[in-house]
C-alpha positions in Angstrom: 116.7 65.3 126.4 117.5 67.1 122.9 114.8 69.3 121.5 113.5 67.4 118.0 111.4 70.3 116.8 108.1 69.6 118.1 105.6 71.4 120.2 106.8 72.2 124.0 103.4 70.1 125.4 104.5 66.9 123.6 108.0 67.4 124.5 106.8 68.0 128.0 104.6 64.8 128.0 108.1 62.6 126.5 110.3 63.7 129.5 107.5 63.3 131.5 107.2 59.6 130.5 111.2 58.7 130.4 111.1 60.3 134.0 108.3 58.1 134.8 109.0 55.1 133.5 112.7 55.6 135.0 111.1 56.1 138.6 108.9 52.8 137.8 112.5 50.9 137.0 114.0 51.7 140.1 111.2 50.9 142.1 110.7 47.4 140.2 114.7 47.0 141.4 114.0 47.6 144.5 111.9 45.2 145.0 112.9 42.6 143.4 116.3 43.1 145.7 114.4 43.8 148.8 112.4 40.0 147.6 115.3 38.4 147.3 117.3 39.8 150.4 113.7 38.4 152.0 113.6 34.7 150.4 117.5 34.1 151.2 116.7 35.3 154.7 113.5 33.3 155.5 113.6 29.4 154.9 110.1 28.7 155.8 108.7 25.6 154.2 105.4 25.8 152.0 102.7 24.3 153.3 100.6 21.9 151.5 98.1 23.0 149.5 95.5 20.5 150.0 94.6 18.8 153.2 96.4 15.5 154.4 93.0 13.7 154.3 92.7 14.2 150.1 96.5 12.6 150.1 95.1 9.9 152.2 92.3 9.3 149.9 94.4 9.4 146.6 97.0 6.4 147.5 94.6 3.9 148.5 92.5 4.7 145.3 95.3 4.5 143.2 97.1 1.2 144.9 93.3 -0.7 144.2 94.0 -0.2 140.6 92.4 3.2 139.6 95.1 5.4 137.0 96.4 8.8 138.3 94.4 10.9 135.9 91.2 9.1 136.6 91.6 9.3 140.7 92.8 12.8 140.5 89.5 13.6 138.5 87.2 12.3 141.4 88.9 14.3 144.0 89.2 17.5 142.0 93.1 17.7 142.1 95.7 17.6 139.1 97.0 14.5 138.7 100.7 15.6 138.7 99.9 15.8 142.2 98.6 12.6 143.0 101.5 11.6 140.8 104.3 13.2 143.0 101.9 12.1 146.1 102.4 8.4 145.0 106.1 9.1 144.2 106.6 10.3 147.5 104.7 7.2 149.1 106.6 4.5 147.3 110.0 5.9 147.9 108.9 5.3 152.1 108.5 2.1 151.6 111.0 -0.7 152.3 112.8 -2.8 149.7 110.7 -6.1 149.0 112.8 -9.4 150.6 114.1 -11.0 148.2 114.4 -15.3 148.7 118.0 -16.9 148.6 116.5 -19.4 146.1 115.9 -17.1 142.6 114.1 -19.2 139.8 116.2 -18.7 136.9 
């Protein structure tokens, strides 16, 4: 580093820092390689975060008529949750029969 004509302390102290804060950046690559070498590696799914018994509550509540904000306020959940939870349930479900005879 190129000597700007200040004391030797606060020179001292600038290396110092560029040193440090170069250290700091190869250790912040480092792991974020040796994080990424891990994730690729391990396909482990996440488990839920709540228990299956809230998801059981949730459904029936909201199939009786109760909206998703207002049932995800009684059980203490956000109610993107119970949204996804309801998305989830309805795409198990079979396709409704439909009659030969169609009213028109």
């Amino acid at each position: 580093m190129a000597k700007i004509g200040i004391c030797s302390t606060v020179q001292n102290v600038i290396e110092q820092n560029a040193k440090t804060e170069l250290e700091r950046r190869e250790v912040a690559a480092n792991d974020i390689a040796a994080c990424s070498a891990k994730s690729s590696t391990q396909q482990t799914p996440k488990p839920w975060k709540y228990l299956e018994e809230v998801r059981q509550k949730a459904i029936p509540i909201y199939v009786d008529g109760m909206n998703l904000r207002r049932v995800a306020r009684q059980l203490g959940i956000h109610h993107r949750t119970v949204s996804l939870w309801v998305k989830a349930c309805a795409a198990q479900l079979p396709d409704p029969p439909v009659s030969d005879k169609v009213k028109e």
